[in-house]
LUMTORZA-970907 format. One record per residue (C-alpha): x, y, z; chain; residue number from 0. Coordinates in Angstrom, 1 decimal, m for minus. Example, Ala and Ser with C-alpha at 12.3 -4.5 7.8 and 13.67 -1.06 7.14 Angstrom:
<recs>
      X      Y      Z chain   n
   12.3   m4.5    7.8     A   0
   13.7   m1.1    7.1     A   1
</recs>
This chain:
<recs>
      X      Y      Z chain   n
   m0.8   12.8   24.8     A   0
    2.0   10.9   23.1     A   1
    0.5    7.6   21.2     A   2
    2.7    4.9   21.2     A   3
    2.9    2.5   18.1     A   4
    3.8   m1.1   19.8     A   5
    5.6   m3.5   17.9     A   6
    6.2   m7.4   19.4     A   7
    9.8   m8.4   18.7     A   8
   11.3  m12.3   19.2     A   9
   14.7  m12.0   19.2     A  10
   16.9  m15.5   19.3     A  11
   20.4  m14.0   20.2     A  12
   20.6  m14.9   24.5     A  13
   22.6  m11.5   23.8     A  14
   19.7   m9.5   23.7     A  15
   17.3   m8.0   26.7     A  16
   14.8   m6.5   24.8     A  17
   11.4   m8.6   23.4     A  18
   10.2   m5.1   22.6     A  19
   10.7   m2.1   20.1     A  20
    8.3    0.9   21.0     A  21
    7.7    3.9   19.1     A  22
    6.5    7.0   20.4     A  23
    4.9    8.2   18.0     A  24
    4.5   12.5   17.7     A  25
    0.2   13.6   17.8     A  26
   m1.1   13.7   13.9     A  27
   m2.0   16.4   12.2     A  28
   m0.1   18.9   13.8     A  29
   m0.9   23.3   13.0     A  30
    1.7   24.5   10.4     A  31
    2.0   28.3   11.4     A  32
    4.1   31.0   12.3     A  33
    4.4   32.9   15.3     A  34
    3.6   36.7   14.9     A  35
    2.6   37.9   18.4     A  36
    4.6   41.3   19.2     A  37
    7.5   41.1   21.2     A  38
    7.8   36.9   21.0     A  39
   11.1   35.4   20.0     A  40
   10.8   32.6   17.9     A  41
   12.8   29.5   20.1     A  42
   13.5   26.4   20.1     A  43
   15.9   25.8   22.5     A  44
   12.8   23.8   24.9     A  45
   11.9   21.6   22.2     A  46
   15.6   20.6   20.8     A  47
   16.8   19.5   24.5     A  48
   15.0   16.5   24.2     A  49
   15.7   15.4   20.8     A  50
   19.5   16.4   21.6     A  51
   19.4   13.9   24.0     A  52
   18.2   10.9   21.9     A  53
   21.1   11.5   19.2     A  54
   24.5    9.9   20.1     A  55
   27.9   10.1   18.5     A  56
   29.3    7.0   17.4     A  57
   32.9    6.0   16.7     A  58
   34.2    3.1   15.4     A  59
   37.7    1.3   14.7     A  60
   38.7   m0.4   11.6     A  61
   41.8   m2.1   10.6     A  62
   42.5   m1.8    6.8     A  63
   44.9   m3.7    4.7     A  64
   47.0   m1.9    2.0     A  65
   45.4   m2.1   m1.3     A  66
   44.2   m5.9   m3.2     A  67
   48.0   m6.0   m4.6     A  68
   49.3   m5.6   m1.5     A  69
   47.2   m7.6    0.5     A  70
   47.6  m10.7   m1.6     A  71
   51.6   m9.9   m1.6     A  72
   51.8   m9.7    2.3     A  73
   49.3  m12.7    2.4     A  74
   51.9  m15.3    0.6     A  75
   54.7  m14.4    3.8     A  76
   52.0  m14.2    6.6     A  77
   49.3  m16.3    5.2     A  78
   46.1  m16.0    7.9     A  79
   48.6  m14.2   10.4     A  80
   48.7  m11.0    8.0     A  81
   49.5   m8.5   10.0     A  82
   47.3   m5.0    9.6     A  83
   48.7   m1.8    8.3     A  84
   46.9    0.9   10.3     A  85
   44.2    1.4   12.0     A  86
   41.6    3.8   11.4     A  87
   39.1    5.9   13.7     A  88
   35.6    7.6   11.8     A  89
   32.8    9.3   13.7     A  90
   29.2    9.4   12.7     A  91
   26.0    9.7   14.8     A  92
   23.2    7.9   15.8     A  93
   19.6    7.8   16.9     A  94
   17.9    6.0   20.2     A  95
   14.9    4.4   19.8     A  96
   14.0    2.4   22.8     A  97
   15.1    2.9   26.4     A  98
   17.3    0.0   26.5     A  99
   19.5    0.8   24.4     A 100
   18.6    0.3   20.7     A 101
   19.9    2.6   18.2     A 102
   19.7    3.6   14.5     A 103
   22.6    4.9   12.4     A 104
   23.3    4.6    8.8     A 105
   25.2    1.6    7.2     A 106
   28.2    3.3    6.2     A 107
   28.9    4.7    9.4     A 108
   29.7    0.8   11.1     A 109
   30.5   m0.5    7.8     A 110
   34.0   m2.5    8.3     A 111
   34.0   m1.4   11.8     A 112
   35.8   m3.8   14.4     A 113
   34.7   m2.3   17.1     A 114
   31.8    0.4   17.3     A 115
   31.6    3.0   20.7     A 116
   28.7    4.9   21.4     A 117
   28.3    8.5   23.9     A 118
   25.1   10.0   24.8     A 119
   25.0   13.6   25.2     A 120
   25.3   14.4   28.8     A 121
   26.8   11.1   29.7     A 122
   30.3   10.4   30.6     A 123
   31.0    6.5   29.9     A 124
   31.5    5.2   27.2     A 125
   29.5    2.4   25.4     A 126
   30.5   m0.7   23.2     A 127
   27.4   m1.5   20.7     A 128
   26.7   m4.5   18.9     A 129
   25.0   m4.6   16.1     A 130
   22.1   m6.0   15.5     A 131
   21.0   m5.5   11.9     A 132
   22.0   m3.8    8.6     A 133
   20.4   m2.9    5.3     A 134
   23.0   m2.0    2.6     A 135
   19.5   m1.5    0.2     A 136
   18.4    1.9    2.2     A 137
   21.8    2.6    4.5     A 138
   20.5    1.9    7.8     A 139
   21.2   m0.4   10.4     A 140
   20.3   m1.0   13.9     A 141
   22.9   m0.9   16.9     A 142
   22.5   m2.2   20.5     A 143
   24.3   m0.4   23.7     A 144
   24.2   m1.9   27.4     A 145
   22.3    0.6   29.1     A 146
   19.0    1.8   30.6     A 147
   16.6    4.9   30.9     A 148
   18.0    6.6   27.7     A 149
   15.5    9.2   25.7     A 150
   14.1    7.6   22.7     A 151
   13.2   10.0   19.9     A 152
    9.4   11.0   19.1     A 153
    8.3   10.0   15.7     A 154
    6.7   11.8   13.5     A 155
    4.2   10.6   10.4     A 156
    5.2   11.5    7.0     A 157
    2.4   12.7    6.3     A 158
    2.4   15.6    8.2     A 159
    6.2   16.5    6.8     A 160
    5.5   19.1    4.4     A 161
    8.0   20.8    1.6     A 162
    8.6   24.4    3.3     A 163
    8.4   23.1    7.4     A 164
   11.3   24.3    9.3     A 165
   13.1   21.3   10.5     A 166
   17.1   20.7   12.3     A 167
   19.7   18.4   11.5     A 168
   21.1   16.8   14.7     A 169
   24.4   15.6   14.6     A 170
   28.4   15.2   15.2     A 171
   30.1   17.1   12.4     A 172
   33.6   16.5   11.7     A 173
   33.5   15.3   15.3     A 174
   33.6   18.7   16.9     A 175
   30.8   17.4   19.3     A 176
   26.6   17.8   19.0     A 177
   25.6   20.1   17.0     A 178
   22.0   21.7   15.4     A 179
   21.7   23.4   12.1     A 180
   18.3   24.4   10.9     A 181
   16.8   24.6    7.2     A 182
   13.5   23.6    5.3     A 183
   11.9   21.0    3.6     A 184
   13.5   21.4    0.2     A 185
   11.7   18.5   m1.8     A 186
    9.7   14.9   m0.9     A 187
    9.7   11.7   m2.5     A 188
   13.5   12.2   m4.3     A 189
   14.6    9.0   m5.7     A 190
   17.1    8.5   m8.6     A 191
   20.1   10.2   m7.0     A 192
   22.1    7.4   m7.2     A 193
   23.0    6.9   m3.3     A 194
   20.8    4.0   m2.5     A 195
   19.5    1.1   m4.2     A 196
   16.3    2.0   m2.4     A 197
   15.6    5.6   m2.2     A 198
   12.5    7.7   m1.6     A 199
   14.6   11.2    0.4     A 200
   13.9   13.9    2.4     A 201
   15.7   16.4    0.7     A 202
   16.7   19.5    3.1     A 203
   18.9   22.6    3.0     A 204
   19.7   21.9    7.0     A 205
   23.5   22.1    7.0     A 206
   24.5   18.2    6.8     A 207
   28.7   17.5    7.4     A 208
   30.6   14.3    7.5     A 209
   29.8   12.9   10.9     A 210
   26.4   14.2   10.3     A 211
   25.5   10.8    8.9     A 212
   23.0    8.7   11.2     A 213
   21.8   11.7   13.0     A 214
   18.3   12.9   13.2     A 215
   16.2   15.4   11.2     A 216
   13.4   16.8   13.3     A 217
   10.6   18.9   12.7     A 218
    9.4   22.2   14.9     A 219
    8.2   20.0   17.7     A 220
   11.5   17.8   18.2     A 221
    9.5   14.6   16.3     A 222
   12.1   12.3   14.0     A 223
   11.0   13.4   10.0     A 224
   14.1   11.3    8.8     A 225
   17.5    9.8    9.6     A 226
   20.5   11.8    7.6     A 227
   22.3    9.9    5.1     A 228
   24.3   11.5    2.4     A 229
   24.9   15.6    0.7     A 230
   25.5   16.2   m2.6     A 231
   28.8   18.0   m3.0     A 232
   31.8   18.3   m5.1     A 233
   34.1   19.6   m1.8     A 234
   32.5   16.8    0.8     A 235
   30.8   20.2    2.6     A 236
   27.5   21.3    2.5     A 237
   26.4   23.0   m0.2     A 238
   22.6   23.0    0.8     A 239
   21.1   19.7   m0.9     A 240
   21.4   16.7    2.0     A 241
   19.3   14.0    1.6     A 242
   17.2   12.5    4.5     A 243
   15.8    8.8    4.4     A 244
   12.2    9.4    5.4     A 245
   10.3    8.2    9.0     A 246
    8.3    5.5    6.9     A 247
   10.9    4.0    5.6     A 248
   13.4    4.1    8.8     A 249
   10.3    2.5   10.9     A 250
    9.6   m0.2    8.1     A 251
   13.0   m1.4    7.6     A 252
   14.2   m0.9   11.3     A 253
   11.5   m3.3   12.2     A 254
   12.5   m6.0   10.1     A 255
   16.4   m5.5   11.3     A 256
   15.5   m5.9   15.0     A 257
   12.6   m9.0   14.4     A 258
   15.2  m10.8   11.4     A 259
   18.6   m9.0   11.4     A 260
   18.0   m9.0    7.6     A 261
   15.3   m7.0    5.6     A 262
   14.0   m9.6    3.3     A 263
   12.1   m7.5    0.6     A 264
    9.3   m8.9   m1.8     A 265
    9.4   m9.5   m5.3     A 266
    6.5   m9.1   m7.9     A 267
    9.1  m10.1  m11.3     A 268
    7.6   m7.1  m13.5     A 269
    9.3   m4.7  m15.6     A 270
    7.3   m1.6  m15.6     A 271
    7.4    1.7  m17.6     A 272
    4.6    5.1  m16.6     A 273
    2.0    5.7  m18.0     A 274
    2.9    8.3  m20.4     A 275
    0.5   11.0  m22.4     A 276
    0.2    8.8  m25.3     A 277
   m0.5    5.7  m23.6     A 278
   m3.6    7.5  m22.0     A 279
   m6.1    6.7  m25.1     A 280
   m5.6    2.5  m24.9     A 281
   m6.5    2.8  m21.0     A 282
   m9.1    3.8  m19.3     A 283
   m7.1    4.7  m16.0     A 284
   m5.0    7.9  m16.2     A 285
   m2.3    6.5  m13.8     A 286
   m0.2    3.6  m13.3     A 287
    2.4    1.7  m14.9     A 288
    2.2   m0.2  m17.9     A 289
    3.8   m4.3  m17.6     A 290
    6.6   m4.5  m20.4     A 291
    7.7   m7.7  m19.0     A 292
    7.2  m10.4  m16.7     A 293
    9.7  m12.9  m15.6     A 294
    9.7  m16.5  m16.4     A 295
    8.5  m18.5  m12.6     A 296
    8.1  m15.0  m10.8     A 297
    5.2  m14.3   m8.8     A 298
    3.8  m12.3  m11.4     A 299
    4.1  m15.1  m14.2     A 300
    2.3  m17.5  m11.8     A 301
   m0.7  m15.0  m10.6     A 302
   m1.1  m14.8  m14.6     A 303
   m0.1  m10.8  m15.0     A 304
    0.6  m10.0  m18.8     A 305
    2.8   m7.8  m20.8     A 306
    0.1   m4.3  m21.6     A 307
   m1.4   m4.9  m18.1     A 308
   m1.7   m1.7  m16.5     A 309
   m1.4   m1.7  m12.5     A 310
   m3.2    1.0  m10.9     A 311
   m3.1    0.0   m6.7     A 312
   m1.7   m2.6   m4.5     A 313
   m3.7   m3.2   m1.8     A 314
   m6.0   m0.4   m2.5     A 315
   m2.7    2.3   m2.5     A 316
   m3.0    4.6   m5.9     A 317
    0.5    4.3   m8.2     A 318
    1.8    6.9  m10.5     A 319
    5.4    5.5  m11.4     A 320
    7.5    2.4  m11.3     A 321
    9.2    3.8   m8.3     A 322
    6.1    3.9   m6.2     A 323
    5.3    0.5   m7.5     A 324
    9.0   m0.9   m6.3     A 325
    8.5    0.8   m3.0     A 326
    5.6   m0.9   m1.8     A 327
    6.3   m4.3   m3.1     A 328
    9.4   m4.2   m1.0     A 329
    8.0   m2.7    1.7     A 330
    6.4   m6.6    2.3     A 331
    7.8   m9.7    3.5     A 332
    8.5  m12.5    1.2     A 333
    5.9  m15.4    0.9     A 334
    3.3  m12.3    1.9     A 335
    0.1  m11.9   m0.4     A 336
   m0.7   m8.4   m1.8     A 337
   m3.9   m8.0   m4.2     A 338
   m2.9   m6.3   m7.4     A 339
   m5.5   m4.2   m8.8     A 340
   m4.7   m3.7  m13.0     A 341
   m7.0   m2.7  m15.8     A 342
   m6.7   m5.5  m18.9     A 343
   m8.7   m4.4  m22.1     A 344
  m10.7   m2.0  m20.5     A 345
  m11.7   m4.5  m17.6     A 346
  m11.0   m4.1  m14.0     A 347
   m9.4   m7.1  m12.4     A 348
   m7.6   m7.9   m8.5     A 349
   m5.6  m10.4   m9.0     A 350
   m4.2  m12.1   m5.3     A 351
   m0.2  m12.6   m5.7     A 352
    2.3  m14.4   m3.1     A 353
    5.5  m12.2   m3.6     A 354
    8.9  m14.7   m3.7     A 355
   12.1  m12.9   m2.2     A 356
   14.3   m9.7   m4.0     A 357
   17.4  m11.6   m3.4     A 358
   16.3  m15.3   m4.9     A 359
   18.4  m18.1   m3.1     A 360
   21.4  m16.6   m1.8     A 361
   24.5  m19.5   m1.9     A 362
   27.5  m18.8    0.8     A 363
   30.7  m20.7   m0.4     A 364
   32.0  m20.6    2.8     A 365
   29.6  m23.9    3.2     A 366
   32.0  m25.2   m0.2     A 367
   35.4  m24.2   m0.1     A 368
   36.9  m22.7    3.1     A 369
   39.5  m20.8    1.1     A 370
   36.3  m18.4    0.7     A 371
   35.2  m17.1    3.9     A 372
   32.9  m14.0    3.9     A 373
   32.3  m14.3   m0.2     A 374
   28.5  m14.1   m0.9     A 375
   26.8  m14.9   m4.4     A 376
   23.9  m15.3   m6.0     A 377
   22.4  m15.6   m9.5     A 378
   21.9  m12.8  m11.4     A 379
   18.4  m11.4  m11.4     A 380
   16.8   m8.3  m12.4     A 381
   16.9   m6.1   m9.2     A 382
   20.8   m7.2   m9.5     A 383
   21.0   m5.6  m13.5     A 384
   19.4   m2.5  m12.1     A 385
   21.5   m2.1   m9.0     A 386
   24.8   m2.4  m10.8     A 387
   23.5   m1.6  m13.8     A 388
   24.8   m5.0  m15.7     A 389
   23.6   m5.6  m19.2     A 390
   21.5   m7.9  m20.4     A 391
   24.1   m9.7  m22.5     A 392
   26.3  m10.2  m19.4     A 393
   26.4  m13.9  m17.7     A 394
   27.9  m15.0  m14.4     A 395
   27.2  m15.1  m10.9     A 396
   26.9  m11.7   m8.9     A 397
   29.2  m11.0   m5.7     A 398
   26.5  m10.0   m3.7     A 399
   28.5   m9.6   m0.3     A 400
   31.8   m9.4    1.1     A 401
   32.7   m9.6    4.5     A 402
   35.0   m7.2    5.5     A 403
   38.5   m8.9    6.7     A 404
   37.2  m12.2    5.5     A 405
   39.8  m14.6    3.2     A 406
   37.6  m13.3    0.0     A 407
   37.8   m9.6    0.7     A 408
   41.8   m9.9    1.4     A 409
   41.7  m11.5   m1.9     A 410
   40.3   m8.8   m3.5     A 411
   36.5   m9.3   m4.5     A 412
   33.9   m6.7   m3.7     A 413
   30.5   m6.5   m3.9     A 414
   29.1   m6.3   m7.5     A 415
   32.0   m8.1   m9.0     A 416
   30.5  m10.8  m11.3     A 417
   32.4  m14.3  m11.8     A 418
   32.3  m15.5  m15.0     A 419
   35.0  m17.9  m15.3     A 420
   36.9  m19.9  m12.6     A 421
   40.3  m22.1  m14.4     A 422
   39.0  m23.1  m17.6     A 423
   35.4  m23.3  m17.0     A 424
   32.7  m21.2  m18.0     A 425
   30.3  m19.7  m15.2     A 426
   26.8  m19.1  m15.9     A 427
   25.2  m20.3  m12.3     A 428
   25.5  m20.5   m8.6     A 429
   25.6  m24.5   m9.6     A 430
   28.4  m24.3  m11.6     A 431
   30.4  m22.1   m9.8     A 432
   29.8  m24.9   m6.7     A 433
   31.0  m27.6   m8.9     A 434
   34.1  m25.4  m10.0     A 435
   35.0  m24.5   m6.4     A 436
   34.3  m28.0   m5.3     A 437
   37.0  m29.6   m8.4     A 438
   40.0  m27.0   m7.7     A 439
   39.3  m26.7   m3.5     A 440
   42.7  m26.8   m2.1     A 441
   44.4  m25.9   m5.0     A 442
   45.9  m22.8   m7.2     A 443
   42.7  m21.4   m9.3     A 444
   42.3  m18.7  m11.9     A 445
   39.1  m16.5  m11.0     A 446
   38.3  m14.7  m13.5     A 447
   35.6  m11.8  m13.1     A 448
   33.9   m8.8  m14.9     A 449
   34.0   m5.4  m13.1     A 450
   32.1   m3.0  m14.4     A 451
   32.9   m4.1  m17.9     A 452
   36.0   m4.5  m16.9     A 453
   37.8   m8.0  m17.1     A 454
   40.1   m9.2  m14.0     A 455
   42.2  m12.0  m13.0     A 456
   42.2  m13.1   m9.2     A 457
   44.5  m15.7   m8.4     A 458
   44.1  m17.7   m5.3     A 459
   44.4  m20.9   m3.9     A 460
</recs>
């Protein structure tokens, strides 16, 4: 019997038909075995017709401007009017999740996209998806189709994905139509690849190919282990190392795309190192991490967590690395309260801390100079250091979004860029990057930024 996992949606866009997202949810604790009876063929032709059926291709169109130089060159004989220099067509694939028409891909495959088509195997037409939601953090996003009685995919539980299970890799590679490849469980819980800000893969030996991307990994019984995002490869083919982002994660974030649009993450303000061999004799607990800092006005600072604190569980779950701890905490809402468990001089105390937001308060100038549509930035905080690995010594406000096509993006800004001086004042804050934008609005302006170390000169007016 197939348990289903029900979870109550209000959506606000009059766009929308849905008020529901359901789950259905593959049996735990399934056998692991392997078939030995004599004359038996091991098949799984039964159980991949389903799951064949609830992965789509997707397609989308994109129209690109020639390089920043360019576009800023065309941009002073066109102005707004620019014309585009191409058009471009790429193909990834997709997962359906509810009858109605919800599906998952991964980010990159809609990223930029101006228009996004979706076909479902066996069908002839042709759909036009919307999209509903996207996580740059984890590379997912959630896409909505027009239609009715499609096959949502069975879930699985990660906890019943072992290393060494057989499992397939549905998808569209190179876009030579629906395709399975089959492999193993290589490895669980990989993180520090360098893909996603937040990473916790699958990793697989499946075959995994560009279009591949967005498709579904699925166990022996056709149940949805993880959504496919990225191979490592120095040719752009499979070489046998594709990494999968896990059924946890794809349920917890896709949730918070279809209820917000947005995932809004927690934020605890800790940094945090393991608990290493040598830290073992000033603790009593053998796991954890060990509190090297805590940030001025975080939720940590105010909940009274100190430097040497060691955190053991949060809500009850058992740590063993800073990753683990980052992976829970953002797993929560903002505002939600989480009960930190740490051991202080040999004593046991749960401490009760409201979590504030990953992202801080997020500033869009399009609300103070129209000249910057689509340019998104924020003060720089620690998550933001990490991510783009800034240093310390480094001051400005962080790019934290560009919209694709937008007046910022033809001007040339991209995501991680960090403004540090605008004309001939210095920036240090979202405030005084307002007041700049505010005195020179209208007119000619120097924008001077740091890219990766690197120092560059924008010019726009």
């Amino acid at each position: 019997m197939i348990k289903k996992a029900i979870l109550i949606i209000s959506l606000f866009s009059t766009n929308l038909f849905a008020t529901t997202i359901t789950f259905e949810n593959a049996p735990k604790n399934p056998k692991h075995k392997l078939p030995n009876a004599n004359n038996e063929i091991l098949s799984f032709h039964s159980i991949l017709k389903d799951s064949m059926n609830s992965v789509v291709n997707i397609s989308n169109r994109t129209i690109n401007y020639k390089g920043n130089l360019n576009r800023q060159f065309f941009k002073e004989f066109f102005g707004d009017n620019m014309p585009p220099s191409k058009s471009e067509n790429s193909l990834g694939s997709g997962v359906i999740i509810s009858k109605d028409g919800f599906i998952i891909t991964n980010n990159h495959v809609i990223d930029g996209a101006d228009e996004i088509s979706v076909t479902i195997n066996g069908r002839d037409k042709e759909y036009i998806a919307k999209v509903i939601g996207r996580d740059k953090g984890t590379d997912l996003a959630v896409i909505k189709i027009e239609a009715n009685d499609l096959r949502p995919i069975i879930f699985s539980n990660i906890e019943d994905v072992q290393i060494g299970d057989v499992v397939f890799a549905i998808g569209d590679p190179f876009g030579v139509g629906q395709t399975v490849t089959q492999g193993i469980i290589s490895a669980l819980n990989k993180f520090g690849v360098g893909i996603n800000q937040y990473e916790n893969f699958i990793q697989t030996d499946a075959s995994i190919n560009p279009g591949n991307s967005g498709g579904a990994l699925i166990d022996s019984r056709g149940a949805l282990i993880g959504i496919n995002s990225a191979i490592l490869s120095k040719t752009g083919a499979s070489h046998g190392i594709g990494f999968t982002i896990p059924v946890n994660m794809v349920k917890n974030v896709v949730s918070k795309l279809v209820l917000d649009g947005i995932v809004a993450r927690g934020f605890l303000g800790v940094g945090t190192t393991k608990v290493e061999k040598e830290h073992k004799q000033l603790y009593t607990m053998t796991q954890g991490v060990i509190i090297t800092n805590v940030q001025d006005n975080s939720p940590a600072d105010k909940a009274h967590l100190k430097r040497g604190d060691l955190i053991y569980a949060v809500d009850g779950k058992l740590l063993t690395n800073p990753h683990e701890l980052q992976q829970i905490i953002t797993s929560y809402r903002p505002h939600e309260e989480v009960t930190i468990s740490i051991e202080r001089k040999g004593k046991k105390i749960e401490q009760r801390v409201k979590l504030a937001s990953v992202n801080g308060d997020r500033l869009d100038i399009n609300k103070i100079d129209k000249s910057f549509d689509g340019l998104h930035i924020n003060n720089i905080n620690n998550n933001h250091r990490v991510e783009f690995q800034i240093p310390e010594n480094i001051v400005g406000v962080i790019v934290e979004d560009v919209e694709v096509n937008s007046k910022a993006y033809i001007a040339g800004f991209s995501p991680g860029d960090i403004i540090i001086q605008i004309e001939d004042l210095d920036i240090r804050t979202v405030e005084e990057a307002s007041k700049a934008f505010a005195r020179y609005k209208g007119k000619s302006k120097r924008i001077y930024i740091n890219r990766r170390g690197a120092i560059m000169l924008i010019v726009t007016s």
